[in-house]
C-alpha positions in Angstrom: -4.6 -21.4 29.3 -1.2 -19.9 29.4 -0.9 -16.1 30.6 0.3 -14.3 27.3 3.5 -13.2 29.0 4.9 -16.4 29.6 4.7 -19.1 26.9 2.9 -22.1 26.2 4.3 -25.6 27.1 5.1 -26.6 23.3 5.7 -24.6 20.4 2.7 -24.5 18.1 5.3 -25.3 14.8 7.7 -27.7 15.9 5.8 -28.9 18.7 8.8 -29.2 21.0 8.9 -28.0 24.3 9.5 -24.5 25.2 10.5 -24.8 29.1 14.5 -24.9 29.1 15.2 -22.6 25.7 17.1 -19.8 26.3 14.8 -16.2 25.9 16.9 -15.2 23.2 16.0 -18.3 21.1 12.1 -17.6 21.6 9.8 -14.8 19.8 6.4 -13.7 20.9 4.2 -12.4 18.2 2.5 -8.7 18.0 -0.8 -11.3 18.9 0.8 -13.0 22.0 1.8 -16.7 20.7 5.3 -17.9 21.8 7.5 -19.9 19.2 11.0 -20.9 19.1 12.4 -18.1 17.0 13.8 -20.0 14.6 10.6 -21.9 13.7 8.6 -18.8 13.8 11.9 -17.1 11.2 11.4 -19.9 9.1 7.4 -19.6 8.6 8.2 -15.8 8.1 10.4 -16.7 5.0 7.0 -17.9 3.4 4.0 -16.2 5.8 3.7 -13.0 7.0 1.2 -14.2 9.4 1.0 -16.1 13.2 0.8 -19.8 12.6 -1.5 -20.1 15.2 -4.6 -17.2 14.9 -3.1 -15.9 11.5 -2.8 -12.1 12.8 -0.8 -10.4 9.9 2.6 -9.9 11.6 3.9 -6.6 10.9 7.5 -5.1 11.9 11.0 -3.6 10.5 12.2 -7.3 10.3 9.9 -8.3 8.0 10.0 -5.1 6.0 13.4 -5.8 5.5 12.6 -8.9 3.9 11.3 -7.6 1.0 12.8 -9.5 -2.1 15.8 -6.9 -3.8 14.1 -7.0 -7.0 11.0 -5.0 -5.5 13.3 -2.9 -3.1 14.9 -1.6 -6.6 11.8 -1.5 -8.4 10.5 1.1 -5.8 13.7 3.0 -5.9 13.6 3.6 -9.6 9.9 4.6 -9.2 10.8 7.2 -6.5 13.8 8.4 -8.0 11.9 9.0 -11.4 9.5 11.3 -9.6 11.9 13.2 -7.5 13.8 13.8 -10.9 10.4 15.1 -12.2 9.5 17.2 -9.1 12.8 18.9 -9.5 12.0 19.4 -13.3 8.7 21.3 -12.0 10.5 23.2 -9.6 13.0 24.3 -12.3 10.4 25.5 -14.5 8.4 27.3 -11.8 11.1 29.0 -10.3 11.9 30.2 -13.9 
């Protein structure tokens, strides 16, 4: 078994060999599996979790991923009760 700091011969998507591609084109998950990074990007399109031992994958990548549509949902929501909190504050100050 490979030591979790160096990866595994193949990667566990594409099954291609890992030896020879350049660190900046490979990604090790929060759970220690090594994929190509674009393989691993592309599953994270879909997944949120490793391919491999499906550990949910958590981190400020993939919270920027969330679809615009929800992004402005949860704006208007917190702008709606900032507009209200200031309301409250208006009133109790009075």
């Amino acid at each position: 078994m490979a030591d979790a700091t160096e990866p595994d011969p193949t990667c566990p998507i594409c099954l291609q060999a890992l030896a020879g591609t350049p660190p900046q084109d490979l990604h090790q998950t929060t759970c220690d599996h090594w994929f190509h990074a674009a393989c691993l990007g592309q599953w994270f399109r879909t997944k949120r979790t490793c391919p491999l031992c499906r550990t949910y994958q958590w981190s400020r990548d993939t919270e920027l991923q969330v679809p615009r549509f929800v992004r402005e949902a949860l704006l208007r929501r917190l702008e709606q009760q900032f507009v209200q909190e200031l309301h409250l504050l208006a009133v109790w100050e009075n």
